[in-house]
N, C-alpha and C positions, 0 to 999 in steps of 0.2 A: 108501414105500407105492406100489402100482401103482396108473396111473389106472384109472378104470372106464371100461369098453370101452364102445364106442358101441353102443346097442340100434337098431339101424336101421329095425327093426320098431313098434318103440314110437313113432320118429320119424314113419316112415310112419303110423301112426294118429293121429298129433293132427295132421297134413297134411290128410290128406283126411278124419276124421271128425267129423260134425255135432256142434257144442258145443251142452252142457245150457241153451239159452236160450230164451228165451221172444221172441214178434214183442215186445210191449211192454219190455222189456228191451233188447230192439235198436233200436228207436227213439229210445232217451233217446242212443244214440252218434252223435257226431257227426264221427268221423275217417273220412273213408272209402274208407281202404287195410282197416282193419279191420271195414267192413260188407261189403267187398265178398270178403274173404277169409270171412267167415261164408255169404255167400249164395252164393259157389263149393262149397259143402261139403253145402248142400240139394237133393238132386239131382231133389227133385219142380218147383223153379225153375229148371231147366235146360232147361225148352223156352219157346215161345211161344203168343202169343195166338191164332195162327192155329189151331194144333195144341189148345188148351183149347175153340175155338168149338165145332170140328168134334166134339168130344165131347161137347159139350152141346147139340145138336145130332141125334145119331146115336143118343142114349139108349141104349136097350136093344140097338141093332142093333151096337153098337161093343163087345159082348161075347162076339161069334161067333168062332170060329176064322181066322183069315186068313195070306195070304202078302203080304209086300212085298219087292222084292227093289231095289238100288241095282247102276244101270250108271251109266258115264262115256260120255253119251251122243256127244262128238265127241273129238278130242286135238288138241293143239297142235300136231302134227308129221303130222294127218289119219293117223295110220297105226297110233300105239300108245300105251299109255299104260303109265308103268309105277305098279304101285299101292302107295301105304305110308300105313302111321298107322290102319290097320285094327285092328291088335292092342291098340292104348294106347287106342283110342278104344270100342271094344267090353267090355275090362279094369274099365274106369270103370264105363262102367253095368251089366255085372253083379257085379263082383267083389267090391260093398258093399252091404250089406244097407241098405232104408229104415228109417229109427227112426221109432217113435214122434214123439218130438220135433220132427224133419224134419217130420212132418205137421200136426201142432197149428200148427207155424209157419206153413208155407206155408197152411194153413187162416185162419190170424188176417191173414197179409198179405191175401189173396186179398179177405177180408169190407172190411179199410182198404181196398183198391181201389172197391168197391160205395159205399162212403161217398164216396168224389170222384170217383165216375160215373166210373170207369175200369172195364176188361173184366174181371168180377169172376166167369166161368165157371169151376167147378173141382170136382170129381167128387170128393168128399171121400170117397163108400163104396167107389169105386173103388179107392182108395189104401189103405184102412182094409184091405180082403179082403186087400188083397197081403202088409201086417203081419200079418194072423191068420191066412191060410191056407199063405200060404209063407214064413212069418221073415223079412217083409221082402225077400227079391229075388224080382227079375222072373220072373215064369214065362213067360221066352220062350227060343224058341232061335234060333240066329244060326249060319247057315253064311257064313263066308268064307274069302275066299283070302287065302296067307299074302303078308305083308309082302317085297315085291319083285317080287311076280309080273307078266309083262309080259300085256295084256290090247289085245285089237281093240278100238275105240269099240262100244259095246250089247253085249258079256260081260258077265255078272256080276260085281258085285262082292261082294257077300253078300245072302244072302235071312232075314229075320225070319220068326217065327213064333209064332204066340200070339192071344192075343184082340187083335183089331184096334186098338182106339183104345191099351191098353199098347203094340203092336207099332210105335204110327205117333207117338208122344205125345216120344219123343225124338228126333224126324228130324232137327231142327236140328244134334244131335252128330254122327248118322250123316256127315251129307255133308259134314261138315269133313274129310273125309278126300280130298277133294278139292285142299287145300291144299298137303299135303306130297306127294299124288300128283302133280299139275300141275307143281313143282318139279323133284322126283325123274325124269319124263321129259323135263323140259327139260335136266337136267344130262347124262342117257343119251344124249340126241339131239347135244345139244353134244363129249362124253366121244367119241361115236364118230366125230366129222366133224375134230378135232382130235388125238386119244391122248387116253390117261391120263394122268392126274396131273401137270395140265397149265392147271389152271383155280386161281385163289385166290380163297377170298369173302370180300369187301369190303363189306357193305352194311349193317351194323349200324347205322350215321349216319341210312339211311335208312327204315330198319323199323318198326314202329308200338310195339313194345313189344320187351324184351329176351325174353319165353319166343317171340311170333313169331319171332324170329328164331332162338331155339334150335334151333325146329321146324323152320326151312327150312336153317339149315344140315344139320341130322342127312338131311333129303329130299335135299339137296345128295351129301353122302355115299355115302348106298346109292344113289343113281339113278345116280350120276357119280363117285365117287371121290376126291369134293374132300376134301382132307386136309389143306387148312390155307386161316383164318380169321385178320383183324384184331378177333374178337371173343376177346377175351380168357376172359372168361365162359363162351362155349362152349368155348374150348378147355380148361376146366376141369373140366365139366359129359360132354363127350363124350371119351371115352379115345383114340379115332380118328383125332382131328383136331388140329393143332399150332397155335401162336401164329405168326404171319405181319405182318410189315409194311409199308410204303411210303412213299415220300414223297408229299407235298403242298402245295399253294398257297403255306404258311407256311414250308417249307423253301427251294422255289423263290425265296420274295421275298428270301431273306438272302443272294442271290447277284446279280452284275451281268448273268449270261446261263446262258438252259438249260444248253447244254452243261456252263458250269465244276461247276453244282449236280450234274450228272449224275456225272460225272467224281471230285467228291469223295466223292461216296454210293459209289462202286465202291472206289476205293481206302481206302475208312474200315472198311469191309467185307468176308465172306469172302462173302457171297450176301445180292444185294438186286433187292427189286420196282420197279423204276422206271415212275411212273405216266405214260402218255404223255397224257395229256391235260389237261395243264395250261394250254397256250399252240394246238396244232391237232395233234389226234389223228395224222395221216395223217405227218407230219413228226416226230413224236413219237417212232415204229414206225421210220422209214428210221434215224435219229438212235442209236435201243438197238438195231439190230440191226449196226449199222456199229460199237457199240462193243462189245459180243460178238466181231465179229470180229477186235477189237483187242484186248482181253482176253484172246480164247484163243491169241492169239501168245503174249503175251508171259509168260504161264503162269499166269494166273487159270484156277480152274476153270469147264468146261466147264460153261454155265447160269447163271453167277454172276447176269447182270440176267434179271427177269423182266417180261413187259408186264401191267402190270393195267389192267382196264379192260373192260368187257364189248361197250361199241358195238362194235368191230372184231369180236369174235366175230359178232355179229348181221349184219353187213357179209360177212365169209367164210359164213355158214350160209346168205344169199341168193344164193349163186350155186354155191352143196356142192350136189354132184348127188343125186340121192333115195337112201334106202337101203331093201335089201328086210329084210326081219326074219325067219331061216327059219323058226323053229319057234319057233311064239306060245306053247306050251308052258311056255317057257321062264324061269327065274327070275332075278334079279338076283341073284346069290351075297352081294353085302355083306349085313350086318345087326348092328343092336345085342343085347347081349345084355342082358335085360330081366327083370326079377323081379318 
């Protein structure tokens, strides 16, 4: 008997779609991987207080027509920026319709807020006309530019449109696009003062969550080319990018001195990351570059060690002479393919 083919469609809807619950029915649960995966899925709890003041606040004046438009007001490299995470983040807020549901809940959390004197502001007809005049999605429109494109600091990055307080009530999502941008030109700024394909990321140890770091390797990628990670999980997750490893502190200690640990990591091996900073960066670098050239005598292939390790890049990027960028035009060619 054949299996049954996977409906990835259907997957995707019980992901992202608000389950038939009620606020009081979510209150009785007390796991909270599972409140917080339901309250990811209300997209009316997807902003802040700041953003609900200002609405209740502006009353009737926050149902005018308006424009807001998002730039990347400096860059990291004062020269460019390049931009990603526009598309997945724009996708989200329109591409699902508000439910009923969504509303009644965020309606019943909002009223628990006013009982413990928390910021209980929240425009419940507002939300209501969006369900009964437009089936639930936003009547706004959103010009931006596509995913890779390079940008001068104050270009736009998209302009909103719509009645104002709908148009400003999800800003908090808008400018997370900020994340994977910021990334993305640090890796282009890097990619171009070194080559391609020439950088490995390593930071998964250090990242707040495994989807941040999803996000920052994929900005990794289209800004820079990075093709390979010690996050396994991305490398599963992104088609692009391959599994990568290195040695560490716990490999180093099972040996009597750097070098021998270095030496058998080459020879166990047909291609390896040897981390120079385990004992002093600077000595680290002489150390794999002296055995590269010992390597490619003797007929290991050319590349076999690789240096991980980002300080030394930041060390060569302060004394890499400026670069000019000719035509701002211009787009990053990587990208994922996305449905």
């Amino acid at each position: 008997m054949d299996a049954q083919k996977f409906d990835m469609e259907a997957y995707r809807e019980q992901m992202f779609a608000f389950p038939e619950i009620s606020y009081e029915e979510f209150t009785e649960i007390d796991d909270l991987e599972v409140r917080e995966g339901i309250v990811g899925t209300n997209k009316l709890l997807q902003t802040d207080a700041y953003n609900r003041t200002m609405t209740h606040l502006r009353g009737e004046k926050g149902s005018k027509i308006g424009n807001y438009t998002l730039t990347f007001r400096r860059s990291p490299n004062k020269s460019y920026n390049v931009v990603y995470g526009v598309r997945k983040i724009v996708k989200r807020l329109l591409g699902k319709r508000i439910t009923q549901a969504e509303l009644d809940f965020a309606a019943a959390f909002y009223a628990s807020q006013e009982a413990r004197k928390g910021n209980a502001y929240f425009d419940r007809a507002m939300w209501q006309k969006v369900i009964d005049e437009n089936d639930g999605f936003l009547p706004l429109e959103i010009s931006a530019v596509e995913d890779g494109t390079v940008l001068k600091p104050n270009e736009p990055v998209m302009s909103v449109r719509g009645p104002e307080e709908l148009g400003a009530v999800f800003e908090p999502n808008l400018i997370r696009v900020f994340f994977q941008s910021v990334i993305a030109t640090d890796m282009n700024y890097i990619e171009g003062i070194i080559g391609s394909g020439r950088v490995t990321e390593m930071g998964k140890r250090a990242s707040v969550n495994e989807k941040a770091h999803v996000d920052a390797i994929e900005a990794c990628y289209v800004g820079g080319g990075v093709h390979a990670t010690s996050n396994d999980a991305a490398a599963a997750i992104l088609p692009q990018v391959v599994s990568a490893g290195t040695t560490a502190h716990r490999y180093l200690a099972s040996y009597p001195t750097e070098d021998e640990a270095f030496v058998n990591a080459i020879e166990k091996t047909g291609k390896i990351t040897l981390l120079v900073d385990l004992v002093d960066s600077y000595r680290g670098i002489d150390k794999i570059i002296a055995l590269k050239k010992q390597y490619r005598e003797t007929g290991k292939p050319s590349g076999c060690v690789w240096i991980a390790g980002i300080s030394w890049i930041r060390q060569y990027m302060r004394f890499a002479p400026s670069r000019l960028l000719v035509c701002w035009t211009r787009s990053v060619t990587r990208s994922w393919r996305q449905t």
